[in-house]
C-alpha positions in Angstrom: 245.3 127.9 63.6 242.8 128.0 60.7 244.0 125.2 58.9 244.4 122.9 62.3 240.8 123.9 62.6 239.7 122.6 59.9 240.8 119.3 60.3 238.2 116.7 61.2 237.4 116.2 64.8 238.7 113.0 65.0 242.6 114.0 63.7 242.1 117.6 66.4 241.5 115.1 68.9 244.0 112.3 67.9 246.6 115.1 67.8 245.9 116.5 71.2 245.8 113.5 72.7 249.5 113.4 72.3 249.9 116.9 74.3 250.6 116.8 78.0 247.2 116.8 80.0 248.6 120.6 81.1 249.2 121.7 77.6 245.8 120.4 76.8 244.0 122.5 79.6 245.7 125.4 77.7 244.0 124.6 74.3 240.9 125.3 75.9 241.4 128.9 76.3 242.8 129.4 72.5 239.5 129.4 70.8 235.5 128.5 71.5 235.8 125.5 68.8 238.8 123.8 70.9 237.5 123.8 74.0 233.8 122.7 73.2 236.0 119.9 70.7 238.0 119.1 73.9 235.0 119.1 76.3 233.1 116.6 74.2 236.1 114.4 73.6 235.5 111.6 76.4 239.1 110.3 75.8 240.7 113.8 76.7 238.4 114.4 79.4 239.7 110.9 81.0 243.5 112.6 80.4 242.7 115.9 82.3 240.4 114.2 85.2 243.5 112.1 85.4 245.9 114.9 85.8 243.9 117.1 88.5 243.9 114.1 90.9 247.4 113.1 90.0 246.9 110.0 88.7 247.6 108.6 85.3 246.7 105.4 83.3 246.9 102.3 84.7 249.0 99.2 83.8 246.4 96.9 83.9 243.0 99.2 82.4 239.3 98.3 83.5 237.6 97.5 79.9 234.8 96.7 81.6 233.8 100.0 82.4 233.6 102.5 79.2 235.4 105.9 79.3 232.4 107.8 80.3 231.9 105.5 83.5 235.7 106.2 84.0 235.6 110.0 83.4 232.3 109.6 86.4 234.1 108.1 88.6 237.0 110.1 88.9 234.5 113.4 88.7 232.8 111.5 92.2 236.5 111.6 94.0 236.8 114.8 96.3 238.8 117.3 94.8 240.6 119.4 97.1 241.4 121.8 94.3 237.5 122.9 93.8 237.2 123.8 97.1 240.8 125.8 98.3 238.6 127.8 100.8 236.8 125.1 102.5 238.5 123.2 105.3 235.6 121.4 106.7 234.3 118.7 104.5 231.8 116.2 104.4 232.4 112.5 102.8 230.6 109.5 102.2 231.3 106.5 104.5 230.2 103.3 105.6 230.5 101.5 108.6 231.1 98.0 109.2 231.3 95.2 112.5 234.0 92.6 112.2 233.7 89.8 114.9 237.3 89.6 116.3 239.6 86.7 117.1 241.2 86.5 120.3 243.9 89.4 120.8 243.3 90.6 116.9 246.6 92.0 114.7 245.7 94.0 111.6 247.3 95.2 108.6 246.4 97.5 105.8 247.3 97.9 102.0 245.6 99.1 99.0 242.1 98.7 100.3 242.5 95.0 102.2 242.7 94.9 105.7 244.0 92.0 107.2 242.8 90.0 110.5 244.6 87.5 113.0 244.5 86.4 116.2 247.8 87.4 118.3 248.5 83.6 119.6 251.9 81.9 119.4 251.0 81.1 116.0 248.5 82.2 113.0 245.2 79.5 112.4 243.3 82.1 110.1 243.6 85.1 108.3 240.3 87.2 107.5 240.6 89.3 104.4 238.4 92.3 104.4 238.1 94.0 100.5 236.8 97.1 100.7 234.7 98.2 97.8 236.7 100.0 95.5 235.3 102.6 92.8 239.1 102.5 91.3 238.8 98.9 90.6 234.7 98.8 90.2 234.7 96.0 93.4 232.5 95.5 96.1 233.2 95.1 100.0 233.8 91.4 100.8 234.6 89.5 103.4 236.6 85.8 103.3 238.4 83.6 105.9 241.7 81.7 104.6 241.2 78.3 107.2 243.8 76.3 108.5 246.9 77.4 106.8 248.5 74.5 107.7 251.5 75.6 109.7 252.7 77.2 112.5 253.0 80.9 110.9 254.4 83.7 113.8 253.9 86.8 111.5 252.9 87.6 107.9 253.0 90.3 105.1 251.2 90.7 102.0 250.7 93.0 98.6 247.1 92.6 97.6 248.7 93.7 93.6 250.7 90.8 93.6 247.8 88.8 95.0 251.1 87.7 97.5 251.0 86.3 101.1 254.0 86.1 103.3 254.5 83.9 106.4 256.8 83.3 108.3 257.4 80.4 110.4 260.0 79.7 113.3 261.2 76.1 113.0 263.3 74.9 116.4 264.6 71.8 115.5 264.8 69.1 118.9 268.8 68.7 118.2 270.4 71.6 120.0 273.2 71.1 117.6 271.0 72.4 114.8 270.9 75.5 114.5 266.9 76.7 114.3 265.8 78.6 111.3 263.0 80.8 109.9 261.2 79.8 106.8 259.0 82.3 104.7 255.6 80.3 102.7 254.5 82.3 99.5 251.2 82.0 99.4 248.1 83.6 96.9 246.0 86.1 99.2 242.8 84.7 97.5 243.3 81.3 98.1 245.9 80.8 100.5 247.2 78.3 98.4 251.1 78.0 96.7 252.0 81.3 94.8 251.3 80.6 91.4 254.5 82.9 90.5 256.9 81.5 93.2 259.1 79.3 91.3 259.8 77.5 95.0 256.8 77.9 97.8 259.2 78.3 100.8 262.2 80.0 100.6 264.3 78.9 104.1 266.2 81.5 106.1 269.6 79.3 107.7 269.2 81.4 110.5 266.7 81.9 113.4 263.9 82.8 115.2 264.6 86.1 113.7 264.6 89.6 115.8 263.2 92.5 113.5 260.8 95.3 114.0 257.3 96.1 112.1 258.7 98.0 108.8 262.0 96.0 109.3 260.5 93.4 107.0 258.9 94.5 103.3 258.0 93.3 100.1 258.9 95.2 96.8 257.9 94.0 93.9 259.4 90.8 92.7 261.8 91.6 96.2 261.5 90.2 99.8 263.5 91.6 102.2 264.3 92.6 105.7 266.7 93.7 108.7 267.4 91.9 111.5 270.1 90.4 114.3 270.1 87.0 115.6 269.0 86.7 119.1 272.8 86.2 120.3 274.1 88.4 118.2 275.8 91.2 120.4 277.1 94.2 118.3 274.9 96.6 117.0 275.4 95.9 113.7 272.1 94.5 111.3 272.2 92.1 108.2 270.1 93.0 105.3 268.9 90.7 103.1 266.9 90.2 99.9 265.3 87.1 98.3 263.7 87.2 94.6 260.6 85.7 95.8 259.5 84.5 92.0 263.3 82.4 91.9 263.7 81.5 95.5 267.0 83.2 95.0 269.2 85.2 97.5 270.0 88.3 96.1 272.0 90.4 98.7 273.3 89.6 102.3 274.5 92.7 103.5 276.1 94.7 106.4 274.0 98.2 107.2 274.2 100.8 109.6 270.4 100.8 110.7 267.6 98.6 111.3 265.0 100.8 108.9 264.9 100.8 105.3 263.3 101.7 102.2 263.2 100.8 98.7 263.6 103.5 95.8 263.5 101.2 92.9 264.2 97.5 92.7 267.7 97.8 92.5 268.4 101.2 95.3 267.3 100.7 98.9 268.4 103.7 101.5 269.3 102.7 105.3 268.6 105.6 107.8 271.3 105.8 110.0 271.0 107.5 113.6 273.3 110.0 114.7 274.3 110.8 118.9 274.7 113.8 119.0 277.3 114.9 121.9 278.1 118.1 120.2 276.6 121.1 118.6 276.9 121.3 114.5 276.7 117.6 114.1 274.1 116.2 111.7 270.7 114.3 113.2 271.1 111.5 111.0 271.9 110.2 107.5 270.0 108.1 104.1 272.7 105.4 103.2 272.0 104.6 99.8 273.0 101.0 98.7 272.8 99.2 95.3 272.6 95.9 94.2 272.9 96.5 90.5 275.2 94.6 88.8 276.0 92.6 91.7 276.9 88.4 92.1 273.7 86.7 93.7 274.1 87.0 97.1 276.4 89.4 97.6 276.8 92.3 99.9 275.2 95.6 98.2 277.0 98.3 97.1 277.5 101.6 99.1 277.3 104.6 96.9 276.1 107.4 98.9 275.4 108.9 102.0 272.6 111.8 102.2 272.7 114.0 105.2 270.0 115.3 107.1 270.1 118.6 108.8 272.2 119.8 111.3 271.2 119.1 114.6 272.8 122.5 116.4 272.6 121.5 120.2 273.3 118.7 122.3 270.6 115.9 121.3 270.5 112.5 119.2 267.8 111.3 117.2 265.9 108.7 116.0 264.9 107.9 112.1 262.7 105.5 111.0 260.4 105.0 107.3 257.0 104.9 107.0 256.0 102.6 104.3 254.2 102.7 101.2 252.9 100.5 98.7 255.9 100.5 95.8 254.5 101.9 92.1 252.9 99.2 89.6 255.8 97.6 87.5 255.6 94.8 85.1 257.0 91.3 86.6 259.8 90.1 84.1 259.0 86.2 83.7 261.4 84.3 81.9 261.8 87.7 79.7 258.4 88.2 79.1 256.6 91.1 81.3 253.8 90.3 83.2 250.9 92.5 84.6 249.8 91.5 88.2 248.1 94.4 89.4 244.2 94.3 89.7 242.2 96.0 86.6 242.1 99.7 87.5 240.9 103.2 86.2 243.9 105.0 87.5 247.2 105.0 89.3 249.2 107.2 91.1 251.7 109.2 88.9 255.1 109.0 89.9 255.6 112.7 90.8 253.3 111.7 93.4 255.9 109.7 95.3 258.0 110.6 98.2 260.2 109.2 100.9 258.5 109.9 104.0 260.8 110.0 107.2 259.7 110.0 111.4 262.5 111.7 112.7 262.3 112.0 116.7 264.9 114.2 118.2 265.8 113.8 122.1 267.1 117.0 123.6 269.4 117.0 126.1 271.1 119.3 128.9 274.4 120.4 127.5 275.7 120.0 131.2 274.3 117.1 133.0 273.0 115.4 129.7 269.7 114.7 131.7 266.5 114.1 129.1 265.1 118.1 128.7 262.6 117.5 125.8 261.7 115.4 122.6 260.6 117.0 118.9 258.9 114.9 116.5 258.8 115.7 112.6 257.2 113.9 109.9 259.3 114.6 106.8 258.7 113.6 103.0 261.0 113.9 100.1 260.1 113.8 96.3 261.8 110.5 94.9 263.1 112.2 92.5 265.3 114.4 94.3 267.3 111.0 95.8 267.5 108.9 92.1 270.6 111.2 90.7 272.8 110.1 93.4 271.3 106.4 93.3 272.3 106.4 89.0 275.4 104.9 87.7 276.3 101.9 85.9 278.5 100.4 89.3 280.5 97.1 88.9 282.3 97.8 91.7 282.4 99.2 95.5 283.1 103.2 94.4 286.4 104.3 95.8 285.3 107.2 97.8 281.5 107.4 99.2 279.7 110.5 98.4 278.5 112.6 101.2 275.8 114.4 99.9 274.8 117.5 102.4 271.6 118.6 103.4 271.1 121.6 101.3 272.6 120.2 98.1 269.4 117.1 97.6 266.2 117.7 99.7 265.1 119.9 97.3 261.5 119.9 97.6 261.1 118.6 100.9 258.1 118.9 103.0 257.5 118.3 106.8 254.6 118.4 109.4 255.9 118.5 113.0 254.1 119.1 116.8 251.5 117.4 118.5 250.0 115.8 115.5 252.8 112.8 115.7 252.2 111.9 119.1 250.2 109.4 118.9 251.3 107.7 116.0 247.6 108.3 114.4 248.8 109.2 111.0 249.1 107.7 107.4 251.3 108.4 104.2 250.2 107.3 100.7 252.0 109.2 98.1 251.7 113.1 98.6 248.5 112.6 100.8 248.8 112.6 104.6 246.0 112.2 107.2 246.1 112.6 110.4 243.5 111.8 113.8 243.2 114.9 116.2 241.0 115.8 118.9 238.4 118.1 118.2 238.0 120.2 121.5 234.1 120.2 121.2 233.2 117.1 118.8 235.1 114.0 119.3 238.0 113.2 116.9 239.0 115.0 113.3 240.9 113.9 110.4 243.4 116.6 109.2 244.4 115.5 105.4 247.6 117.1 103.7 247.9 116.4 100.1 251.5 117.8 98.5 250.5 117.5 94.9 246.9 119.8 95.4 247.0 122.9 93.2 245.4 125.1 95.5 246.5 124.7 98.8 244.7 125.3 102.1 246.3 127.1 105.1 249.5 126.3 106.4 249.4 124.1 110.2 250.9 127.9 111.9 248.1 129.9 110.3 245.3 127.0 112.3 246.5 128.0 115.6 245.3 125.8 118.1 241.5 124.6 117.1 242.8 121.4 115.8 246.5 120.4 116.6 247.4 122.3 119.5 250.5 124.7 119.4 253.9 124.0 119.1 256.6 124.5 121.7 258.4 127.6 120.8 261.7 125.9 122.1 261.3 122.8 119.5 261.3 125.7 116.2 260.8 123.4 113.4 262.0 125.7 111.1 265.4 126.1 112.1 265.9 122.4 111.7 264.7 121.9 108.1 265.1 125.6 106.6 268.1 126.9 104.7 269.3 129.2 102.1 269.7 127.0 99.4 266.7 124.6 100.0 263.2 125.2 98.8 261.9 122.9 101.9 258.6 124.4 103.5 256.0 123.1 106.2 253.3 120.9 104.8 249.9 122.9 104.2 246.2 121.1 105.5 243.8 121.4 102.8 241.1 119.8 104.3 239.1 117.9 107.4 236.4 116.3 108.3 234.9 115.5 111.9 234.5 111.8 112.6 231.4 110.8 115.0 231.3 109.5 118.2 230.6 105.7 118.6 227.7 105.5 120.7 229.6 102.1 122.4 232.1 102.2 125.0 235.5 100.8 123.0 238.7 99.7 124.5 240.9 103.0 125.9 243.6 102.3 122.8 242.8 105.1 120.5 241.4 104.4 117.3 243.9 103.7 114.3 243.9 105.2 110.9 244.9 104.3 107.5 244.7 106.1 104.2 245.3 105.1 100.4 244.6 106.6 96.9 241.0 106.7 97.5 240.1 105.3 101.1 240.1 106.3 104.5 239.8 104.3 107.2 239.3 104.4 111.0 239.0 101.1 113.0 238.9 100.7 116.8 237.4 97.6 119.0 234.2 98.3 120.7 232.1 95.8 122.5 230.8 94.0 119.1 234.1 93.5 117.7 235.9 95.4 115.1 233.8 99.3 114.0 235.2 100.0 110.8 234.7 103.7 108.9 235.5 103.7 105.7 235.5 107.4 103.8 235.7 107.8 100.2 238.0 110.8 99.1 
């Protein structure tokens, strides 16, 4: 230690740089000298803000702003871990108006909300940028006018600056068969992706019949699941486009309609299970490749991951809940390329899970009538489900694994009650919020975070003054728990009470959305669109 000590500052510090930001905490308890060395070292302080939000460096860093701006900013994000006592919080917001079109749609990602109008077709699209401390932006507000076609739904990923439309084209000849075309567009400027090697990639089949997650962009991936409106079996077709080539990479025959993405080369499929007897699984995660396979081609099957066992007479119903994929390089003709916006952090990969609405319909074991319905919110640590997903495959595998329950979700966590019931709830990463009704003050947001070091109350210990109790005939426990998993309820760490709008709005409840370091709460009121936005 003496002669490590004596080295100049600069070599102590270049040399714990290299430590894990954990390992560096610990230096600050060997002697006086390291930790005032390590407190006055603006380049480690950036490494262990980093690590005790759970975020690490970005891709794409924000030069413009120097370290000790970067090590502020992530000191002004609410830490749940300085305050594992206190469950009522208080955080900065700021309120906005929109003026809405006619019969507004809205979508969320990464701090943009998009705006249309709910017509047979899309004119305009308002982009709302909320101000962002991660990226150093302010709020802003732009129109993209007269997109030029008839668009009937749209995506978009504000990191790859990427618009989606879609367009139904009916052709007069009723010998033709119709067909759905997809127009890559920049988000700024609504113009021709400057990426997409072809600015519409055409779908020989149509109009197309998909749900709201059913259709998702990954990366340098578009996909989605669907059936053609004549199509009679229950039986979906996946299928994935490059979106920078134009080029079909899989067509393939799944189980399920739901679907998501655990790298760009492993997508899972949950598959439902009817349940007419006792000891049958709920469900199952179908994990597919397309590794290694011929363009176009059907994906490989390599896995199926069980969920629990269902133990009475029910069947269930599984769908994802989405999340922005993490920030990978885009190859380019070999060459990576950045897209994501300049940034002072991103979300480590630890901080990534799988997160699962499982609904489970009870049943009478006599007469079958409907006797009651459990909802459960589940999430699952990627990296539990990529050593089944590994392998090197070149062909369909002889035999498909059936992985059980017990033996990969590892880790698991789950919220379950009243909480789902009205679909008021967001996933980003390990952080969950959910709206509630506060008995005396209006509405509440309840926020969950997985990767917190010290961890607030578990849901059984509130009792009823925010969620309500759970039915003891629905025990969620018995579902999820078993001897050889280390699964466990999902702990609240904090909340914060949301005012009342002094307007009367609309009877829909108000909707909620969350991200790395926003959110948000919009509902219609008499002057259009009241947006909070809440900094955590």
């Amino acid at each position: 230690m003496l002669d490590f000590t004596l080295l100049p500052t600069e070599s102590i510090v270049r040399i714990l740089s290299l430590l894990p930001p954990t390992d560096i905490g610990t230096c600050k308890l060997v002697s006086r000298y390291l930790l005032s060395t390590i407190q006055q070292s603006l380049e480690l302080q950036y490494s262990l803000e980093l690590d005790s939000h759970g975020f690490v460096p970005p891709l794409n860093p924000l030069n413009s702003l120097s370290l000790s701006q970067k090590v502020l900013a992530l000191q002004k994000k609410f830490s749940f871990t300085e305050y594992p006592t206190q469950q009522d919080i208080t955080l900065s917001n700021r309120r906005f108006i929109l003026d809405l079109p006619v019969n507004p749609n809205l979508r969320y990602s990464r701090g943009v909300l998009t705006v249309i109008s709910r017509t047979l077709s899309i004119k305009q699209i308002e982009i709302c940028q909320l101000a962002s401390r991660n990226k150093n932006t302010e709020y802003s507000l732009s129109v993209l006018h007269n997109i030029g076609i008839e668009a009937s739904d749209w995506r978009f990923d504000p990191d790859l600056d990427l618009l989606v439309l879609i367009e139904e084209v009916t052709p007069d000849d009723p010998n033709i068969y119709a067909e759905s075309r997809f127009h890559l567009r920049s988000l700024s400027t609504g113009l021709s992706h400057p990426l997409a090697s072809t600015p519409i990639i055409a779908c020989p089949f149509g109009p197309l019949l998909y749900f709201e997650t059913n259709f998702q962009i990954f990366g340098r991936l578009l996909a989605f699941t669907c059936r053609k409106r004549c199509h009679q079996e229950n039986v979906f077709g996946m299928y994935i486009w490059d979106w920078i080539t134009g080029e079909l990479v899989s067509s393939t025959a799944v189980v399920g309609q739901d679907f998501a993405f655990v790298s760009e080369d492993v997508f899972i499929v949950g598959a439902t299970h009817h349940n007419l007897a006792q000891f049958d699984i709920i469900g199952s995660l179908e994990v597919y490749t397309i590794r290694n396979i011929l363009p176009g081609s059907p994906a490989r099957h390599i896995a199926s991951l069980e969920l629990p066992l269902a133990n009475d007479v029910s069947h269930s119903r599984c769908r994802f809940i989405i999340t922005p994929p993490p920030p990978t390089p885009i190859n380019i003709n070999g060459h990576p390329k950045v897209t994501t916006p300049k940034r002072i952090y991103e979300l480590e990969s630890r901080s990534r899970y799988l997160c699962l609405h499982i609904t489970k319909i009870y049943r009478n074991y006599t007469t079958m009538a409907f006797s009651g319905q459990f909802k459960s919110l589940l999430l699952i640590p990627l990296s539990t489900i990529h050593p089944f997903s590994e392998g090197n495959y070149t062909s369909q595998p002889a035999f498909l694994r059936s992985i059980p329950w017990e033996d990969w979700a590892r880790g698991a966590s789950w919220i379950s009650g009243s909480l789902l019931d009205q679909q008021n709830y967001s996933v980003f990463g390990s952080r969950a919020a959910f709206l509630s009704p506060d008995s005396k003050e209006g509405l509440r947001v309840l926020l969950y975070d997985l990767s917190a070091t010290v961890q607030g109350p578990m849901v059984n210990e509130l009792g009823s003054k925010y969620i309500g109790k759970k039915p003891d005939y629905l025990p969620s426990n018995a579902l999820f728990v078993t001897s050889q998993t280390d699964t466990r309820e999902l702990p609240m760490v904090a909340s914060f009470l949301v005012p009342n709008v002094s307007e009367v709005i609309y009877s829909r409840s108000p909707n909620l959305v969350i991200d790395d370091e926003h959110v948000v709460i919009y509902e219609r009121g008499l002057s259009g669109l009241m947006l909070t936005d809440y900094h955590i």
